[in-house]
DSSP file (Angstrom, degrees, kcal/mol; ACC not computed):
  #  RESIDUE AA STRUCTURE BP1 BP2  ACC     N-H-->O    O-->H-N    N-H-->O    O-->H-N    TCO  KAPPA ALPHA  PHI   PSI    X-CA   Y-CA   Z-CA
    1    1 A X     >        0   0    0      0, 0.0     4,-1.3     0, 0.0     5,-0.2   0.000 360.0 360.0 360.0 -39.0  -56.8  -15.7   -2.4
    2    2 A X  H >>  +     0   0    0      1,-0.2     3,-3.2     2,-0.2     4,-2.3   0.974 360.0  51.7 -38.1 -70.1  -56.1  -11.7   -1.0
    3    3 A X  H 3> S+     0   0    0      1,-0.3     4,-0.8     2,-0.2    -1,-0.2   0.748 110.3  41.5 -63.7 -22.6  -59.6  -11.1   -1.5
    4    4 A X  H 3> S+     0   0    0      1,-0.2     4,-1.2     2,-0.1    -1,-0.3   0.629 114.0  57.1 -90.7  -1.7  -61.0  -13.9    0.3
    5    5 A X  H <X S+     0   0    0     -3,-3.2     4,-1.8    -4,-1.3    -1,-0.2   0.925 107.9  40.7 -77.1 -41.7  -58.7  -13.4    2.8
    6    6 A X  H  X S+     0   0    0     -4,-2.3     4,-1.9    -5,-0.2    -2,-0.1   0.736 109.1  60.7 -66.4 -19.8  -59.5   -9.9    3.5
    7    7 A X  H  X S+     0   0    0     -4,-0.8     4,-1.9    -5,-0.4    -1,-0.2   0.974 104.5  49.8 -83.4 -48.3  -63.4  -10.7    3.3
    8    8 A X  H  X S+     0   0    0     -4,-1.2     4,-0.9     2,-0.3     5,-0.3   0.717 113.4  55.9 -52.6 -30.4  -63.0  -13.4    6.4
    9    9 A X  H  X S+     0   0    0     -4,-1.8     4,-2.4     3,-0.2     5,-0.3   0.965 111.6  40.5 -45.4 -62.3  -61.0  -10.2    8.1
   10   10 A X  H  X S+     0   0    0     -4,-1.9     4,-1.9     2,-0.2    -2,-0.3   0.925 114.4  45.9 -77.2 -40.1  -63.6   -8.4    7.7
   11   11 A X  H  X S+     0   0    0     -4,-1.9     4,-2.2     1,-0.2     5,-0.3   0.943 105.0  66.8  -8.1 -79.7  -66.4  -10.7    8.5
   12   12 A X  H  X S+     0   0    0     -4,-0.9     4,-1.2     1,-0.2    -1,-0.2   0.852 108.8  31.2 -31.7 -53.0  -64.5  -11.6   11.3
   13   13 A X  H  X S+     0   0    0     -4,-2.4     4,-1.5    -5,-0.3    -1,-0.2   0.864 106.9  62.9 -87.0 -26.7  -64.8   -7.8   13.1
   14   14 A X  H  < S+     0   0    0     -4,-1.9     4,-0.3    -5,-0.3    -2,-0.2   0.891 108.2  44.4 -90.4 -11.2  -67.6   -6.9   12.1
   15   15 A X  H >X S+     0   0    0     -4,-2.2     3,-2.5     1,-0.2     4,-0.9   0.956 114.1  63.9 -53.5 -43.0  -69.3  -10.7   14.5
   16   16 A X  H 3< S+     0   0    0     -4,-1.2    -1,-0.2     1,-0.4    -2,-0.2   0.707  89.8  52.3 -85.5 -35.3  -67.1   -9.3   16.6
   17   17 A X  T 3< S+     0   0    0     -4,-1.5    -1,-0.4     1,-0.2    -2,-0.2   0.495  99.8  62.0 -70.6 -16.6  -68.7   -6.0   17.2
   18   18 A X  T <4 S+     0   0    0     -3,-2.5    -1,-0.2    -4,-0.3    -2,-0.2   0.722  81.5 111.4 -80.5 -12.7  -72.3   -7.3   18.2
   19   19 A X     <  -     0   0    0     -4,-0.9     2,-0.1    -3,-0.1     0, 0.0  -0.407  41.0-179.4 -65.6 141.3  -70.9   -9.2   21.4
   20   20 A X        -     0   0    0      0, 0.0     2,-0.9     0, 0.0    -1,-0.1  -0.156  47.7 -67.5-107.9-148.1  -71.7   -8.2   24.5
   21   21 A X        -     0   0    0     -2,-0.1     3,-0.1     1,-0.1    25,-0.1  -0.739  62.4-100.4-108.9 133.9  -70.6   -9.8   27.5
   22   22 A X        -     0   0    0     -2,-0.9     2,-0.5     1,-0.1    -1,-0.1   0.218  43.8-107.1 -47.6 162.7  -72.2  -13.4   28.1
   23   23 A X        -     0   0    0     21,-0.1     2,-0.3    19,-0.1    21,-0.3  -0.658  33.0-151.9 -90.9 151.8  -75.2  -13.5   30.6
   24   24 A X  E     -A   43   0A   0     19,-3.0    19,-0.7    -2,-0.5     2,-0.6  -0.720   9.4-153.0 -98.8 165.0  -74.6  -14.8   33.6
   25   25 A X  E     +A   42   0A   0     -2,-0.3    17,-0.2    17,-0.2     2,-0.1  -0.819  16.0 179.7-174.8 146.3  -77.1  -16.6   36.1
   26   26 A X        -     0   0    0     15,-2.6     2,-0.7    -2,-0.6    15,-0.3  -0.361  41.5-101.4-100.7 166.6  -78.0  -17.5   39.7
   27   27 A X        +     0   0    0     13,-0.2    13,-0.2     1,-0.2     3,-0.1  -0.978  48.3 166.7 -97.4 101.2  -81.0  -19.6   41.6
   28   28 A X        +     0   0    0     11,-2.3     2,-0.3    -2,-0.7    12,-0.2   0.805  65.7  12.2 -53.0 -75.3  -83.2  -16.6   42.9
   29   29 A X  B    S+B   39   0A   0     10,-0.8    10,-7.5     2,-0.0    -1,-0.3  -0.972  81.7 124.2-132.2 130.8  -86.2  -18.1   43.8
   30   30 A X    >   +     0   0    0     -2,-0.3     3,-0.7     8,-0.2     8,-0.1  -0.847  51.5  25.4-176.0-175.0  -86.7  -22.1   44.1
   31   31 A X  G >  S-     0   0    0      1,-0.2     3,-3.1    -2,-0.2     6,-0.1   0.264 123.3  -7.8   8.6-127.5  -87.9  -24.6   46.6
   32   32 A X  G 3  S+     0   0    0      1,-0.2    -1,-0.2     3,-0.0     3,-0.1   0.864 134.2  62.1 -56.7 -26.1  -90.4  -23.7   49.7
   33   33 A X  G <  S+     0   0    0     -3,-0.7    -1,-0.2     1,-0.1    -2,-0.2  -0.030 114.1  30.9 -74.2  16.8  -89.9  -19.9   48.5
   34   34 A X    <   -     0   0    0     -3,-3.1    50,-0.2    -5,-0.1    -1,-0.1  -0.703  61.1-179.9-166.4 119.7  -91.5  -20.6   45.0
   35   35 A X  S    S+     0   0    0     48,-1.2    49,-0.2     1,-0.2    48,-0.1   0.966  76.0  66.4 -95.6 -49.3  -94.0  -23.1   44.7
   36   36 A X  S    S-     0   0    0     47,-1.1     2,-0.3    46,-0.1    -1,-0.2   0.799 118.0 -66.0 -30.2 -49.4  -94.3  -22.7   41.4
   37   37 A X        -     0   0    0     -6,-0.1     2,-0.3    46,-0.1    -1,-0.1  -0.908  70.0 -63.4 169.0-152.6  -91.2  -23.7   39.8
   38   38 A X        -     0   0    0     -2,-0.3    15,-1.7    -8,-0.1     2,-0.4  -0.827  40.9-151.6-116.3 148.8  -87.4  -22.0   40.2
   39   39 A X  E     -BC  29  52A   0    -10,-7.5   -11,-2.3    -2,-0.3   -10,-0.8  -0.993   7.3-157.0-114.6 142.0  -86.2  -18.4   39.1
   40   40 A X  E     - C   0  51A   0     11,-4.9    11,-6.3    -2,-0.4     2,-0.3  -0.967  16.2-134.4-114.4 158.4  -83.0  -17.3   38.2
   41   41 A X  E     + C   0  50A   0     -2,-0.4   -15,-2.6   -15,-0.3     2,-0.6  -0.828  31.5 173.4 -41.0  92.7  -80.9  -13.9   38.0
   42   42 A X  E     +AC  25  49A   0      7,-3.2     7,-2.1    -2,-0.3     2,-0.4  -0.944   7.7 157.2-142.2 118.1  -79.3  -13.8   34.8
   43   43 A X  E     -AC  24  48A   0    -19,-0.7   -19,-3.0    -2,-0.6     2,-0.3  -0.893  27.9-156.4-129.1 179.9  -77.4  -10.4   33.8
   44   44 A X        -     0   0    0      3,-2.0     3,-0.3    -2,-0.4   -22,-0.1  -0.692  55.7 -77.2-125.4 176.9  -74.8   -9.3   31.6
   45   45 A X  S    S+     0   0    0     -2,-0.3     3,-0.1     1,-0.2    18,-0.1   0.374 130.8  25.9 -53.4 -18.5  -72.8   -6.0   32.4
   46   46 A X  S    S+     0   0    0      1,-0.2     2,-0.3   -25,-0.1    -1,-0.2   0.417 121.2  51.0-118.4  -9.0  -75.6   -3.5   31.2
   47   47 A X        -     0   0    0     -3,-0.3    -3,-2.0    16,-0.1     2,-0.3  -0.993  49.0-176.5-139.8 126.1  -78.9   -5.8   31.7
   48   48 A X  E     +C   43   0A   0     14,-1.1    12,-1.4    -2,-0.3     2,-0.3  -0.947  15.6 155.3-146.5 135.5  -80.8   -8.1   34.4
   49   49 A X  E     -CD  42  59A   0     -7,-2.1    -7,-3.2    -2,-0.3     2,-0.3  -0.931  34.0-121.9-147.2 158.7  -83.9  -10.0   34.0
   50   50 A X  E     -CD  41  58A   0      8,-2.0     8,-2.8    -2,-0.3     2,-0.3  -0.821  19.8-151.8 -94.1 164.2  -85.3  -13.1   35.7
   51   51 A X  E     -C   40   0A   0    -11,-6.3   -11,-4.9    -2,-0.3     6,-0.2  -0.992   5.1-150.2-147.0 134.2  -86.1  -16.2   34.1
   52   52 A X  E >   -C   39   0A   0     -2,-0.3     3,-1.3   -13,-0.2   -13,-0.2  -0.458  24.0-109.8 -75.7 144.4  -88.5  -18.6   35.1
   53   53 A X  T 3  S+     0   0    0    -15,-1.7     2,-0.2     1,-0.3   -14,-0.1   0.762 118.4  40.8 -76.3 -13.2  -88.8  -22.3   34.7
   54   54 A X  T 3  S-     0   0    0    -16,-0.2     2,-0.3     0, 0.0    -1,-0.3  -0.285 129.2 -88.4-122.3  64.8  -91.3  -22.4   32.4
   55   55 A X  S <  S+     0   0    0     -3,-1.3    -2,-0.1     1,-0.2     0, 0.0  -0.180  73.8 134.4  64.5 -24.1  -90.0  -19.4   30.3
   56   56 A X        -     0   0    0     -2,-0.3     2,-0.3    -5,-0.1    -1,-0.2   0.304  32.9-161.5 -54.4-160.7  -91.1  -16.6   31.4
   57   57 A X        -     0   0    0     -6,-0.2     2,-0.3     2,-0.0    -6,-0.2  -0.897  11.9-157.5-173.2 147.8  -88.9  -13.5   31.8
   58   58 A X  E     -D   50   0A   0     -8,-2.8    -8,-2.0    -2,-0.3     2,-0.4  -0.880  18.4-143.8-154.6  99.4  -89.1  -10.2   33.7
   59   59 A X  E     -D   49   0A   0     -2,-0.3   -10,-0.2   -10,-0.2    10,-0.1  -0.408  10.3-155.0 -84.4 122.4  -86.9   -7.3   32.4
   60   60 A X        -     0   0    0    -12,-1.4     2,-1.0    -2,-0.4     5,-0.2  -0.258  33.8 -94.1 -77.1-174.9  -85.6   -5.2   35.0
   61   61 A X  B >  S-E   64   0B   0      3,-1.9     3,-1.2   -14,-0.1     2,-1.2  -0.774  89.8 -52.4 -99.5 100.9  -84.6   -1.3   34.2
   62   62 A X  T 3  S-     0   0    0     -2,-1.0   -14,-1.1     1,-0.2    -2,-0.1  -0.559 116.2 -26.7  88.5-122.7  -81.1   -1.9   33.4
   63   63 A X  T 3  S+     0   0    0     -2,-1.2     2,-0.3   -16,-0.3    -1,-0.2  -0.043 109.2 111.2-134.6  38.6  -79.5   -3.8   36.3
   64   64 A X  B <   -E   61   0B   0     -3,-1.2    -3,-1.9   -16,-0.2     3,-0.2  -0.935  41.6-178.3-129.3  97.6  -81.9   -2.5   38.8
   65   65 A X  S    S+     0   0    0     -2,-0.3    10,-1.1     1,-0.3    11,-0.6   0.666  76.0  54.1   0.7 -70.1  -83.9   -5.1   39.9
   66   66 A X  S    S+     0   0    0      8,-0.2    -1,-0.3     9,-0.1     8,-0.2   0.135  82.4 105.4 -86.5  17.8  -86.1   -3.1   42.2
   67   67 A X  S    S-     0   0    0     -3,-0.2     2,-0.3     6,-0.1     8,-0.2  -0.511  73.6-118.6 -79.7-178.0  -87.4   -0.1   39.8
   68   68 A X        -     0   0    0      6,-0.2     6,-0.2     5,-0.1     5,-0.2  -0.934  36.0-140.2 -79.7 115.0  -90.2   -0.3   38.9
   69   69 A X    >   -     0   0    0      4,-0.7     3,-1.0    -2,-0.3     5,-0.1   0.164  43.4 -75.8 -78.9-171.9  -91.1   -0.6   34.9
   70   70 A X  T 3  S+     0   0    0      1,-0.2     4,-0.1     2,-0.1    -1,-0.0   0.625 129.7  56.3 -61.2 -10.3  -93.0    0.3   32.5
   71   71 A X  T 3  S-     0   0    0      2,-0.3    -1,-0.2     0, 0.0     3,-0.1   0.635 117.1-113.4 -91.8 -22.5  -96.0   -2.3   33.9
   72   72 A X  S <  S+     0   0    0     -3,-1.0     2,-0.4     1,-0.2    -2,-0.1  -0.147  91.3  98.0 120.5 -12.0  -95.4    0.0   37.2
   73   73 A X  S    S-     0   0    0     -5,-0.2    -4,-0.7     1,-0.1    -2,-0.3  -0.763  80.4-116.6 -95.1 135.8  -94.0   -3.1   39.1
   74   74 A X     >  -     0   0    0     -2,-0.4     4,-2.4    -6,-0.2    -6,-0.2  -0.015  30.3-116.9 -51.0 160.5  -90.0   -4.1   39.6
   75   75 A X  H  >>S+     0   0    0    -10,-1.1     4,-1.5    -8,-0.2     5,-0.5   0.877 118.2  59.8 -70.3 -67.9  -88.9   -7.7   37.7
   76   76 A X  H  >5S+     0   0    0    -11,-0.6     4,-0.8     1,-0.2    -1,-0.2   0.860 106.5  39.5 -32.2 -31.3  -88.2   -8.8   41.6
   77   77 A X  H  >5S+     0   0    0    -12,-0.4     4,-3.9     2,-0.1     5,-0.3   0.944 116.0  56.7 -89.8 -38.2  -91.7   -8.1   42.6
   78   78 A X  H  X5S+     0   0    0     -4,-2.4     4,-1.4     2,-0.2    -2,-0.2   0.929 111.5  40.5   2.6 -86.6  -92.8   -9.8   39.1
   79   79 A X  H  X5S+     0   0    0     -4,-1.5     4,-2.8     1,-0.2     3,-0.3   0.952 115.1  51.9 -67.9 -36.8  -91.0  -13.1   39.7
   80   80 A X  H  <<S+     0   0    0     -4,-0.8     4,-0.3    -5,-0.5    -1,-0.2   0.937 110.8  43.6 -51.1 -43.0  -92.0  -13.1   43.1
   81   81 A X  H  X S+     0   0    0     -4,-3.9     4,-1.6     2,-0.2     3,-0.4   0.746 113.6  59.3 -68.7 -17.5  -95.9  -12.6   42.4
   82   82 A X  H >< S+     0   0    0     -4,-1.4     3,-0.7     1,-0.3    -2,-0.2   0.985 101.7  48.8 -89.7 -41.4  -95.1  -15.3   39.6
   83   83 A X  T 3< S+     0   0    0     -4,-2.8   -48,-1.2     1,-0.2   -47,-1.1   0.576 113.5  49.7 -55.0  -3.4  -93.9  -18.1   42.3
   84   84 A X  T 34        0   0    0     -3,-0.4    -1,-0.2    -4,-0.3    -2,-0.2   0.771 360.0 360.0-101.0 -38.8  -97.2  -17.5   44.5
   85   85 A X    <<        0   0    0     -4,-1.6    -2,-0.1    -3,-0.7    -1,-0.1   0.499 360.0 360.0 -67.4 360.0  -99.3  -17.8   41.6
């Protein structure tokens, strides 16, 4: 019974060590300011993306919203071009 105890110990820390901190998330963009469908805001403590109602997603650099990425446009202007479309 030690050993299976010590193997659920260990188990136990090593889940423990991939959590980060749960994402949170807001209504961005939705009614007459998205004709398309809703966005949210959804970060965690290192990370920000929007998410779109019909899945998409647009990762910002970090939790800066307004950079610009690797596509050369910010996720804010993203989800914005995505409600006009």
């Amino acid at each position: 019974m030690a050993k299976w105890f010590g193997a659920v110990i260990v188990v136990a820390a090593f889940g423990l060590v991939g959590c980060g901190a749960a994402e949170q998330c807001s209504a961005a963009l939705s009614g007459s300011s998205c004709a398309k469908g809703t966005v949210e805001a959804c970060c965690t403590s290192t990370q920000c993306r929007y998410k779109t109602s019909d899945g998409k997603s647009f990762a910002c650099e970090a939790t800066d919203c307004a950079k610009a990425n690797s596509s050369g446009k910010s996720a804010a202007m993203q989800a914005a071009e995505w409600c006009t479309m």
